[in-house]
C-alpha positions as protocol buffer text, in pm:
chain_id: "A"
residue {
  index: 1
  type: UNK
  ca { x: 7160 y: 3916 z: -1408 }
}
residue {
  index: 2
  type: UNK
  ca { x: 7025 y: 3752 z: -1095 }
}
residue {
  index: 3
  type: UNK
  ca { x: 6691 y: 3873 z: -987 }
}
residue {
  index: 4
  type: UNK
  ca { x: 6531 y: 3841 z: -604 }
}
residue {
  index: 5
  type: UNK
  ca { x: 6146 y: 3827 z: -500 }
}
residue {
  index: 6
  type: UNK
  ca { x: 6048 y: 3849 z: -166 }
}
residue {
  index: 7
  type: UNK
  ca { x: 5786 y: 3726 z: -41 }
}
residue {
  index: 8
  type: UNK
  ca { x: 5694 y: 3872 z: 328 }
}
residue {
  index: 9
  type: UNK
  ca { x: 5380 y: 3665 z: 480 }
}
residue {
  index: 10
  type: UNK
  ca { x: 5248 y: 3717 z: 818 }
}
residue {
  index: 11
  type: UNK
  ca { x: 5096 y: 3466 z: 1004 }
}
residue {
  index: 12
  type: UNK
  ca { x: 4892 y: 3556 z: 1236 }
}
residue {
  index: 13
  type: UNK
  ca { x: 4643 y: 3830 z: 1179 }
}
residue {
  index: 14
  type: UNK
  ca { x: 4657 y: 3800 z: 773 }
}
residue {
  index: 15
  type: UNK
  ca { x: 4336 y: 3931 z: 581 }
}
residue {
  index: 16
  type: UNK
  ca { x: 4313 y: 3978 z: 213 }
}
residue {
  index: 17
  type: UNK
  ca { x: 4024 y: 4055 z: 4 }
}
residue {
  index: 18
  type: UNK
  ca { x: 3816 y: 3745 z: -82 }
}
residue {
  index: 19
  type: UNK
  ca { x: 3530 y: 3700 z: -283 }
}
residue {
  index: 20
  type: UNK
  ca { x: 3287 y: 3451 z: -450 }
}
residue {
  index: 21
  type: UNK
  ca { x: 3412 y: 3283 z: -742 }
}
residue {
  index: 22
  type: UNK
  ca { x: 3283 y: 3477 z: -1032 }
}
residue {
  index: 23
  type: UNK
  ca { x: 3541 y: 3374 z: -1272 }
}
residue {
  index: 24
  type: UNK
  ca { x: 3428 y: 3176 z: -1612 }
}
residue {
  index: 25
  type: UNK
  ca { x: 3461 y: 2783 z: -1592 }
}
residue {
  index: 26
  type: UNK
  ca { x: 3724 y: 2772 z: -1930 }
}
residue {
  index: 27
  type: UNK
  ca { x: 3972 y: 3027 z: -1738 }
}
residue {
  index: 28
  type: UNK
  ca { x: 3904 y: 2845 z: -1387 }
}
residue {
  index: 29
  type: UNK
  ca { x: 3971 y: 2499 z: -1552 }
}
residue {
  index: 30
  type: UNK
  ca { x: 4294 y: 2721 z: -1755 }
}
residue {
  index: 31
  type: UNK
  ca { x: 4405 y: 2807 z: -1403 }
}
residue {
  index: 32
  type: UNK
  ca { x: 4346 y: 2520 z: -1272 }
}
residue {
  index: 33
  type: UNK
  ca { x: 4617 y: 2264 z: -1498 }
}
residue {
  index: 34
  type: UNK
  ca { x: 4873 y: 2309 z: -1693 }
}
residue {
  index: 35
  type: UNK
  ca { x: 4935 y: 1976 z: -1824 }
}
residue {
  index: 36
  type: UNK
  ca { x: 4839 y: 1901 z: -2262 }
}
residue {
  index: 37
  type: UNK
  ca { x: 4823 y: 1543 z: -2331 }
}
residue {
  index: 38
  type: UNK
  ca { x: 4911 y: 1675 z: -2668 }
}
residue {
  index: 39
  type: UNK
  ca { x: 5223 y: 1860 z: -2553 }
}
residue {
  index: 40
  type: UNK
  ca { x: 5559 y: 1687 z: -2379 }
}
residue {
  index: 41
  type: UNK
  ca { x: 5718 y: 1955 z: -2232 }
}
residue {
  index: 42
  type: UNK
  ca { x: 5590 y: 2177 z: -1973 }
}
residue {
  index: 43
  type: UNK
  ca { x: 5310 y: 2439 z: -1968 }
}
residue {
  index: 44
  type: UNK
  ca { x: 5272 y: 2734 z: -1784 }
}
residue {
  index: 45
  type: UNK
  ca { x: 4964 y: 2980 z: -1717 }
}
residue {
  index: 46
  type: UNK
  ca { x: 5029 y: 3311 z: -1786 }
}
residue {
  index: 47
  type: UNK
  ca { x: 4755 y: 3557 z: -1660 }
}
residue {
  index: 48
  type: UNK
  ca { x: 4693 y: 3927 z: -1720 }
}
residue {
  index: 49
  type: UNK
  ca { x: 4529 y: 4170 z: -1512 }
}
residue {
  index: 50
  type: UNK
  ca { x: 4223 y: 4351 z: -1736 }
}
residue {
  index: 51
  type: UNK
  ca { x: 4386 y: 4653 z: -1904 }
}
residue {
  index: 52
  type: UNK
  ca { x: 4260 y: 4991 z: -2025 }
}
residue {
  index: 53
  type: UNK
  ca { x: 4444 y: 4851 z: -2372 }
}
residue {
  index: 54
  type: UNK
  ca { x: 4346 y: 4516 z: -2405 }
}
residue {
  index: 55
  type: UNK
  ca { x: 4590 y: 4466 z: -2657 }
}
residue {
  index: 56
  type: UNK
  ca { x: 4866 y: 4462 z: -2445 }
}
residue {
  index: 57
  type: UNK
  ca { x: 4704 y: 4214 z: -2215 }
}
residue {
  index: 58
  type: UNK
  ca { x: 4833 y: 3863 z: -2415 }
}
residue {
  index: 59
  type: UNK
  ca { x: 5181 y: 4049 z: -2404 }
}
residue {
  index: 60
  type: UNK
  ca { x: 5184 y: 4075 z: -1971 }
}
residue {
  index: 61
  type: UNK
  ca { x: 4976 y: 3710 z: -1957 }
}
residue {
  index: 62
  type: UNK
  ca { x: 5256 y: 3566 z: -2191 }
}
residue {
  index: 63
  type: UNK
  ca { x: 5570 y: 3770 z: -2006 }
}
residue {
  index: 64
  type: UNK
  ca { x: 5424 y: 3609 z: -1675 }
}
residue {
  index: 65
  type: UNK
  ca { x: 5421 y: 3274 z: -1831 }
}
residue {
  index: 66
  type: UNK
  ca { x: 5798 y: 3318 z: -1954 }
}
residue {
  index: 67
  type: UNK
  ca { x: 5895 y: 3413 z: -1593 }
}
residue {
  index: 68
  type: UNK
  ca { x: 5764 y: 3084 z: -1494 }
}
residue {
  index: 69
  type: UNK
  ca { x: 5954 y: 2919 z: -1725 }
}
residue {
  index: 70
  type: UNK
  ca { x: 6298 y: 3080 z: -1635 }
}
residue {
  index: 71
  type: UNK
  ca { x: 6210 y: 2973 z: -1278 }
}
residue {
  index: 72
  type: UNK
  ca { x: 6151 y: 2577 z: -1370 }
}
residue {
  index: 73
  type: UNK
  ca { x: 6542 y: 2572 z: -1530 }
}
residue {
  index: 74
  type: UNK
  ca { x: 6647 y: 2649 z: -1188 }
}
residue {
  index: 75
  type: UNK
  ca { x: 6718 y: 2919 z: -901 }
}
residue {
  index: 76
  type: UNK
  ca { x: 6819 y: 2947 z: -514 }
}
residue {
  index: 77
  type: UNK
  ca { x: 6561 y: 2980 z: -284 }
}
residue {
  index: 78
  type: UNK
  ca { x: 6587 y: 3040 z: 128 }
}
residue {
  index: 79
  type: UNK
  ca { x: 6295 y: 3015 z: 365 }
}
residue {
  index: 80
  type: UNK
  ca { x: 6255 y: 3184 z: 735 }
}
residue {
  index: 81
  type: UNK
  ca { x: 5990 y: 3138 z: 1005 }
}
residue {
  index: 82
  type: UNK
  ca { x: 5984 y: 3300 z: 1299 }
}
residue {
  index: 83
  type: UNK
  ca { x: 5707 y: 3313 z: 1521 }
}
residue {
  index: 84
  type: UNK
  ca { x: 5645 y: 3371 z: 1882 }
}
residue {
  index: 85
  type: UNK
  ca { x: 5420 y: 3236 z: 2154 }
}
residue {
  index: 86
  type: UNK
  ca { x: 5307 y: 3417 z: 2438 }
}
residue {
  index: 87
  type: UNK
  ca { x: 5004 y: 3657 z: 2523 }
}
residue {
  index: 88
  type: UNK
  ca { x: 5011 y: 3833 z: 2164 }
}
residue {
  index: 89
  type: UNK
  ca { x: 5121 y: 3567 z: 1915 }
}
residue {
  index: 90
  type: UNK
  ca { x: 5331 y: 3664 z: 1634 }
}
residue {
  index: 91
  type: UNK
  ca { x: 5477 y: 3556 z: 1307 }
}
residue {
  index: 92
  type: UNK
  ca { x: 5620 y: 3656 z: 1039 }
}
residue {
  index: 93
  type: UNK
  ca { x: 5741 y: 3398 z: 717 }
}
residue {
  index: 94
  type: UNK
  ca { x: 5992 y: 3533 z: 440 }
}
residue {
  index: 95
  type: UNK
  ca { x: 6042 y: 3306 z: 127 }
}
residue {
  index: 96
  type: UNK
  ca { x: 6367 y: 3482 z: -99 }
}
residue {
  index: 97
  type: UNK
  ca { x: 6399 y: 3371 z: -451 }
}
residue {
  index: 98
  type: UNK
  ca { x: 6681 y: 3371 z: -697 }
}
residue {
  index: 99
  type: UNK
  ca { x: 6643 y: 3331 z: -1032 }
}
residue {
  index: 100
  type: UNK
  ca { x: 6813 y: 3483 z: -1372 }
}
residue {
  index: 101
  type: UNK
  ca { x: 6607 y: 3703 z: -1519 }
}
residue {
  index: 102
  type: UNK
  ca { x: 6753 y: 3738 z: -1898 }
}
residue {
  index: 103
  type: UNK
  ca { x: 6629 y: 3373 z: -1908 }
}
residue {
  index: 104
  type: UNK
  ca { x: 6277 y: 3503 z: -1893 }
}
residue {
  index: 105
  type: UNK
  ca { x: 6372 y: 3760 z: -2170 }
}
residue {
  index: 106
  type: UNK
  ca { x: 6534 y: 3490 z: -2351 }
}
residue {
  index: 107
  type: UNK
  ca { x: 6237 y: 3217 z: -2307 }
}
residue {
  index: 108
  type: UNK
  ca { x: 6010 y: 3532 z: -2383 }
}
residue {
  index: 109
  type: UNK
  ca { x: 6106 y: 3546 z: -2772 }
}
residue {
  index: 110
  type: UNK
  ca { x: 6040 y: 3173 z: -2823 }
}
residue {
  index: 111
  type: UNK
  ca { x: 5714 y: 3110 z: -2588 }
}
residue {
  index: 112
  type: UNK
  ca { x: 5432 y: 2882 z: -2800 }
}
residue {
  index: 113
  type: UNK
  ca { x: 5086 y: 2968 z: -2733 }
}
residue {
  index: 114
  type: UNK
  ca { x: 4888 y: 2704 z: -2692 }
}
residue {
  index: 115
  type: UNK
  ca { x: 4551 y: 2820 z: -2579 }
}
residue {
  index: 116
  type: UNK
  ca { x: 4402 y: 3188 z: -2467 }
}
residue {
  index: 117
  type: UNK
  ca { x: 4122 y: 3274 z: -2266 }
}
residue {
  index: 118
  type: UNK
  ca { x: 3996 y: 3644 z: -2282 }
}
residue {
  index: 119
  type: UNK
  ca { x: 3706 y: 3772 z: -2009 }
}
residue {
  index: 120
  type: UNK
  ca { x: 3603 y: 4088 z: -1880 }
}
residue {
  index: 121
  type: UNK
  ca { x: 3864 y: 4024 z: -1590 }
}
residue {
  index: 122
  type: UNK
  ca { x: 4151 y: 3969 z: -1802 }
}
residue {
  index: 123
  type: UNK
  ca { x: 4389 y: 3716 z: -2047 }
}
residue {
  index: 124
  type: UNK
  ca { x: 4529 y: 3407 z: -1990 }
}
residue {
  index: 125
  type: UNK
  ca { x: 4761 y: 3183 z: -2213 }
}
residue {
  index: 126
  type: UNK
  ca { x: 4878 y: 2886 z: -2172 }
}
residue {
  index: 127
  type: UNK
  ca { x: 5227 y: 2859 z: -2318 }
}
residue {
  index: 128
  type: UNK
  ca { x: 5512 y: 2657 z: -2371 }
}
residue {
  index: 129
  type: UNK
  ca { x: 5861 y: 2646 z: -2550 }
}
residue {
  index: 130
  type: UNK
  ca { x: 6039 y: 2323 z: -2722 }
}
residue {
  index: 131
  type: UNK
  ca { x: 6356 y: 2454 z: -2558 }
}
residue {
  index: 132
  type: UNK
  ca { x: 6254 y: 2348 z: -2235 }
}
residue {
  index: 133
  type: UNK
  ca { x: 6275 y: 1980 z: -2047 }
}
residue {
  index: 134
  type: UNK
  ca { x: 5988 y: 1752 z: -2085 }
}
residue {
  index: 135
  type: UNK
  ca { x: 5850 y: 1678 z: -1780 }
}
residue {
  index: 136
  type: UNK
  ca { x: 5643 y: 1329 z: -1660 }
}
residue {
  index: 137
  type: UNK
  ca { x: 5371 y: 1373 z: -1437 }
}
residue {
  index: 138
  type: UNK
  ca { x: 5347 y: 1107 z: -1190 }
}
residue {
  index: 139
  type: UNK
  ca { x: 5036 y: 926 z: -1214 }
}
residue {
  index: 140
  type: UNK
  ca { x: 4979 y: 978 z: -837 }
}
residue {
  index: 141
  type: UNK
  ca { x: 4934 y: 1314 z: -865 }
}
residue {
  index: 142
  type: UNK
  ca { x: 4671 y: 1326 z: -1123 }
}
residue {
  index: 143
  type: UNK
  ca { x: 4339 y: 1389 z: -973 }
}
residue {
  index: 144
  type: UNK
  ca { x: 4161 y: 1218 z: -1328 }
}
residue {
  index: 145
  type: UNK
  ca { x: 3869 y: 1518 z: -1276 }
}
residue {
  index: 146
  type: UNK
  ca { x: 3834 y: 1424 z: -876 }
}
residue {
  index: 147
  type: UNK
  ca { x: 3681 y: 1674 z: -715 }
}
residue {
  index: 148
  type: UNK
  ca { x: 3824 y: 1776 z: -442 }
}
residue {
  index: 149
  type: UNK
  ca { x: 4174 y: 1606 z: -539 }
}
residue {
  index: 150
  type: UNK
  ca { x: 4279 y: 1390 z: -312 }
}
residue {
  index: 151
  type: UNK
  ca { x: 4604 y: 1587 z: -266 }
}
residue {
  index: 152
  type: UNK
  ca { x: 4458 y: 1900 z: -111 }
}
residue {
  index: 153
  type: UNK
  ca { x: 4468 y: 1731 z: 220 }
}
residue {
  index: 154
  type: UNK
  ca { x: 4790 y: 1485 z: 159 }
}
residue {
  index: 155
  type: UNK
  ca { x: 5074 y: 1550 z: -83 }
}
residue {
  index: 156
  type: UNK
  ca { x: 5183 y: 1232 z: -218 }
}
residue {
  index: 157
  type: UNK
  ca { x: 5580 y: 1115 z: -169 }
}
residue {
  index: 158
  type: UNK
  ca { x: 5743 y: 1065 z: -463 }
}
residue {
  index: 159
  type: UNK
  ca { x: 6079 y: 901 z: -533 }
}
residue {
  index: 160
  type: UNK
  ca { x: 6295 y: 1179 z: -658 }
}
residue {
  index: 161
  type: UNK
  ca { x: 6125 y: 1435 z: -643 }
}
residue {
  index: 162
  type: UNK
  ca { x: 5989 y: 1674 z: -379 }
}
residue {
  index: 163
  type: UNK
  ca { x: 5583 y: 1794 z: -384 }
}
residue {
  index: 164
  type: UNK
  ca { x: 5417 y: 2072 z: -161 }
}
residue {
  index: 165
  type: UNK
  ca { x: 5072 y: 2175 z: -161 }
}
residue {
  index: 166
  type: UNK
  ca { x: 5017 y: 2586 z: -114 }
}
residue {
  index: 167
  type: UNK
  ca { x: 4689 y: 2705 z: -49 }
}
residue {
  index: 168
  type: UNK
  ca { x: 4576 y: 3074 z: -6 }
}
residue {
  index: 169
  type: UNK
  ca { x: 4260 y: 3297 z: 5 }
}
residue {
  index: 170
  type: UNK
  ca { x: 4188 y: 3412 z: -335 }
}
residue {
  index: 171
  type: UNK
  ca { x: 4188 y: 3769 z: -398 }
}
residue {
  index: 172
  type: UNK
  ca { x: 4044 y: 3994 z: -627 }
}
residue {
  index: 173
  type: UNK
  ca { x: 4377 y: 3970 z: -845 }
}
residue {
  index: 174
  type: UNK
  ca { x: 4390 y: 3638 z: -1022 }
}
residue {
  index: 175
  type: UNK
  ca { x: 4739 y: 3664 z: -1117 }
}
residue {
  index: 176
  type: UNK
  ca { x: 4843 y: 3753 z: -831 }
}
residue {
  index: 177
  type: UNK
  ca { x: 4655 y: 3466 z: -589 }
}
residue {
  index: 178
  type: UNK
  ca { x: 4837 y: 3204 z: -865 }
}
residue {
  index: 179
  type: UNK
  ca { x: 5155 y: 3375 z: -794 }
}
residue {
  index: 180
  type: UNK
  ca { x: 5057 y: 3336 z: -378 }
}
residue {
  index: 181
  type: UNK
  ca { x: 4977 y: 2954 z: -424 }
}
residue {
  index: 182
  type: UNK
  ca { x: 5295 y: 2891 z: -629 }
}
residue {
  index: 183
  type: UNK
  ca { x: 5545 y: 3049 z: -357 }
}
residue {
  index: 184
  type: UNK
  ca { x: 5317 y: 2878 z: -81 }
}
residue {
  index: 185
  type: UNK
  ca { x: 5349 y: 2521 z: -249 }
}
residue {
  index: 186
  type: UNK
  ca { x: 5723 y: 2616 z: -300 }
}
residue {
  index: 187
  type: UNK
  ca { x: 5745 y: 2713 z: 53 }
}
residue {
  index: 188
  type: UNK
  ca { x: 5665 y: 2392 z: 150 }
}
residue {
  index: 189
  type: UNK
  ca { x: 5890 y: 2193 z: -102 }
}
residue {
  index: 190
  type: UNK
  ca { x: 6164 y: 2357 z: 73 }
}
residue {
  index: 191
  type: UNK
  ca { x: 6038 y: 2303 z: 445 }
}
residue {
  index: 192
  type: UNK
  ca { x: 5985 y: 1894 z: 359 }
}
residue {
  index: 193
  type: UNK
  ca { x: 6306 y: 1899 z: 193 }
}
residue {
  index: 194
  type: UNK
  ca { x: 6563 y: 2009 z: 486 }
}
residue {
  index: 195
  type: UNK
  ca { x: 6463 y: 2232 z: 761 }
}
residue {
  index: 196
  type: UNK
  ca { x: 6677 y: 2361 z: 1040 }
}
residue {
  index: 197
  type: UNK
  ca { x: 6433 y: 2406 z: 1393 }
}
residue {
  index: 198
  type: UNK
  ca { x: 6536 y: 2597 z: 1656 }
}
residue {
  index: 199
  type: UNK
  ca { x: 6304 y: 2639 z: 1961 }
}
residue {
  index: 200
  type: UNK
  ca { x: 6400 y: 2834 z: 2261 }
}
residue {
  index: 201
  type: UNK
  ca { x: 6175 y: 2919 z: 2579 }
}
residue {
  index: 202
  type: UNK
  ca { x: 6228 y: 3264 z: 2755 }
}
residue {
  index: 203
  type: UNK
  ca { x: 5967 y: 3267 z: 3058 }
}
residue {
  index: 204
  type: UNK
  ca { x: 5588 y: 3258 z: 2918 }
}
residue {
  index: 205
  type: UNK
  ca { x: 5769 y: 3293 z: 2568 }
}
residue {
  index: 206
  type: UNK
  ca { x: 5877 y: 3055 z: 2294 }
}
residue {
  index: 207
  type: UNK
  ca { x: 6040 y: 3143 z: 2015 }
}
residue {
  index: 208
  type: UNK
  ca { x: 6043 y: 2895 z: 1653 }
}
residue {
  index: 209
  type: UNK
  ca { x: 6277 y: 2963 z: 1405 }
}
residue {
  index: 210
  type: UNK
  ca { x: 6287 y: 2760 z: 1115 }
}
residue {
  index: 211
  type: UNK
  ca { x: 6521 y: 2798 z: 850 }
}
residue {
  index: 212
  type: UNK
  ca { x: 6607 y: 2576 z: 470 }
}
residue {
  index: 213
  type: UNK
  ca { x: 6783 y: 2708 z: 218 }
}
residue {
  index: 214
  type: UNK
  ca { x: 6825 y: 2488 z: -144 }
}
residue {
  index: 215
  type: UNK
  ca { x: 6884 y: 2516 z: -566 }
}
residue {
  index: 216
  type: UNK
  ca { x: 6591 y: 2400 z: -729 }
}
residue {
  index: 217
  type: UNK
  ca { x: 6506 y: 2281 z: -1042 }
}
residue {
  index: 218
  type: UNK
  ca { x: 6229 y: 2181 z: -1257 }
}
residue {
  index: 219
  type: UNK
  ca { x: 6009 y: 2375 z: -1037 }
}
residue {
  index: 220
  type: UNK
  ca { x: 5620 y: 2300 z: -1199 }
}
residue {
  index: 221
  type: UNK
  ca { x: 5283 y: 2337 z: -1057 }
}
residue {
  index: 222
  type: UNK
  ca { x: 5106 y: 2050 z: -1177 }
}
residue {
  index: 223
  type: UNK
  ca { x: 4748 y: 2144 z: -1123 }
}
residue {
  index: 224
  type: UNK
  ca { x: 4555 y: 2383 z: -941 }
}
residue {
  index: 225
  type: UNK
  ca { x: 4187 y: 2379 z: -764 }
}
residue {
  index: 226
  type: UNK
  ca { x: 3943 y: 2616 z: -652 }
}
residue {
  index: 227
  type: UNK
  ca { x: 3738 y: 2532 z: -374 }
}
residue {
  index: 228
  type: UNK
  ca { x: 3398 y: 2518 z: -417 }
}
residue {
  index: 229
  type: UNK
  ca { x: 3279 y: 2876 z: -263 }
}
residue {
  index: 230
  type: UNK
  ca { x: 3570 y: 3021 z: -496 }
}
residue {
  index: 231
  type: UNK
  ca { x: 3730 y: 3135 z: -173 }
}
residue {
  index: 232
  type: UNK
  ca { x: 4042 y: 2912 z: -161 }
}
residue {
  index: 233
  type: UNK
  ca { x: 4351 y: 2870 z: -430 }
}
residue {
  index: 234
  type: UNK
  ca { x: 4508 y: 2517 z: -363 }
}
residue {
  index: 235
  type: UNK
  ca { x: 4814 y: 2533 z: -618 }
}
residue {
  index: 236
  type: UNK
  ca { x: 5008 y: 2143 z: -621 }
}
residue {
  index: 237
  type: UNK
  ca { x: 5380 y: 2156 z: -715 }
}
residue {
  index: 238
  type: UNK
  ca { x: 5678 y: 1944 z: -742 }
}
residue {
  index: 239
  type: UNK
  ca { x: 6063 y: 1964 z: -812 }
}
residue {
  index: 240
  type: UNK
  ca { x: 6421 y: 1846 z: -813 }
}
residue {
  index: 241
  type: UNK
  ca { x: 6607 y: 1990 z: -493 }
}
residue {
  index: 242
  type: UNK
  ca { x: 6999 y: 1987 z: -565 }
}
């Protein structure tokens, strides 16, 4: 069964909720990787919203990090931009995702834990599953505890392999600013990849369209960073593009 999430962005005029990092440092430094130098194979960060059941929390964090998982053994993703210039700029971006979703379910009974972080905010677990591809980070990538990493501001090229660099306001929702990052560092994987670029001028008007469509595979953030007032998600990913 083939699943689709949209994500609808709007350019211009775009607010969400911010707010000072308050979040412990072992969740922010979870967040922030999901590499083990024990561990070969890939590991994702599943987070949990706090629950009135707490119990169930590991179950949602571990679901999210299955998800993940089902994603990075492929799917077909399409982006559109569209924005216009004139007196009242306008925008609107539209990144469409599909994936199978009985992989998740499948991925779901098999998921390792390898580490959990509970705080008054919520759960998250690192996880991974022996079922899936190891993975080799490029040593370029790795920021070895720099601070900022130097890829915030340039995303290395890499010989087979594409790498985008997403970076959103954090909102009060942790698993869902991740989720924002992801799609945004995905978002650009695709546009450096193969976009299509049409511009067209009508009077004191011009409209952009931009348009790539691709089947990825081995999607995988490799780390994440927080900027220093909390206020920023930068989330680093790379992948094969078919």
């Amino acid at each position: 069964m083939q699943i689709v999430i949209l994500t609808l962005l709007i350019v211009f005029g775009a607010t969400f909720d911010s707010f000072p990092m308050d979040f412990p440092s072992e969740v922010r430094q979870a967040v922030r990787s999901a590499s083990s130098a024990e561990i070969s194979g890939p590991v994702f960060v599943g987070i949990s919203s706090r629950r009135r059941d707490r119990e169930e929390e590991n179950a949602y964090a571990l679901e999210h990090a299955a998800e993940q998982a089902a994603r990075y053994q492929g799917f077909d993703a399409s982006y559109v931009s569209i924005t216009r210039d004139g007196v009242r700029a306008r925008g609107v971006e539209h990144l469409e995702v599909n994936w199978n979703e009985a992989k998740a379910d499948e991925l779901l009974e098999e998921m390792d834990v390898v580490e959990t972080f509970v705080n008054d905010r919520g759960t998250v677990v690192l996880a991974t599953s022996d079922s899936l591809r190891a993975i080799s980070i490029p040593v370029e990538l790795t920021s070895a505890g720099q601070r900022p990493p130097h890829w915030i501001t340039r995303a290395p090229s890499l010989g087979g392999l594409t790498v985008g660099v997403g970076v959103v306001e954090t909102g009060r929702d942790l698993q869902r600013s991740v989720d924002r990052a992801d799609a945004e560092a995905l978002t650009e994987i695709l546009r450096t990849h193969e976009l299509s670029l049409i511009a067209e001028q009508y009077g004191d008007r011009r409209i952009r369209d931009e348009r790539a469509v691709a089947s990825v595979s081995r999607f995988y953030v490799v780390e994440r960073y927080f900027s220093e007032d909390g206020r920023s998600l930068y989330s680093l990913a790379i992948a094969e593009i078919d």
